[in-house]
N, C-alpha and C positions, 0 to 999 in steps of 0.2 A: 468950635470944632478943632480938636488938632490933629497933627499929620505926624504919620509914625515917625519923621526923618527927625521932626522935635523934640522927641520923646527920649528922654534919658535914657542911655546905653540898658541895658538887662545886664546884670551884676551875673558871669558864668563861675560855675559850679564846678567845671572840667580841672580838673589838678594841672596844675604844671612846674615840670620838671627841668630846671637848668645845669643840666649835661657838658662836658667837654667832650669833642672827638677828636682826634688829632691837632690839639691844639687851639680849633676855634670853637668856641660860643656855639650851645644847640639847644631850644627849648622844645622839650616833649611835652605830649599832652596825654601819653600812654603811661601805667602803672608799671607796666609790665614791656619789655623789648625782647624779640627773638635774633637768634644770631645773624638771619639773614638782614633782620630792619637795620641793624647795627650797622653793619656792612653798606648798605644802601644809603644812611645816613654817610657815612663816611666817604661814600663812591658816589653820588648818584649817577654817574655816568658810568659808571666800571671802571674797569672791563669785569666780564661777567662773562661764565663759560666753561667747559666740562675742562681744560688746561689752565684753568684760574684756581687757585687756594687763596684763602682768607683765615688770617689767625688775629682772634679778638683778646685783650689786656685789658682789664681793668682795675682801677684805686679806688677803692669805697672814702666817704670821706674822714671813715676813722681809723685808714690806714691799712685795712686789711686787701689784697689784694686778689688775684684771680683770673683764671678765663674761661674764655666759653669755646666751645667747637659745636659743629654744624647740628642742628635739632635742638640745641638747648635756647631758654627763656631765662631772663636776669629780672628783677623787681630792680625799678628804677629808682635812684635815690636824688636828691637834690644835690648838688656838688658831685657828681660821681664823675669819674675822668673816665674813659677808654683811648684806647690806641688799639687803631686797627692796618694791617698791613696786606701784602695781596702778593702774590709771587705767582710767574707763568711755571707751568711744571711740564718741562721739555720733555 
């Protein structure tokens, strides 16, 4: 008899993607990121809130560059940097 704890891992299917965000190390398991997951990667604490703005940057890894604002969705790429920043709006 064996017991599942022996049993050779299961070989996962889920993609993943190694992201920079501000500088550190991030692995996705998403295709696809929206502006706010991005943000929330980059913050998980915030601050977050109707005098919060967040403006997102990103470098594809073949150089071409870009951003995102608030409702948009990015296809995630392996190597792809972001830089994300947060301003209170007085």
């Amino acid at each position: 008899m064996t017991h599942p704890a022996n049993d050779p891992p299961e070989q996962s299917h889920a993609p993943v993607y190694n992201i920079t965000i501000n500088a550190d190390a991030v692995t996705v398991h998403q295709a696809r990121l929206s502006f706010d997951e991005v943000c929330r990667l980059a913050f998980p604490a915030g601050p977050f809130g109707p005098k919060i703005r967040y403006t997102v940057t990103y470098s594809l890894p073949d150089g071409h560059e870009g951003s995102m604002v608030q409702g948009d969705t990015i296809e995630v790429l392996d190597g792809e940097v972001f830089y994300v920043g947060n301003t209170d709006r007085s």
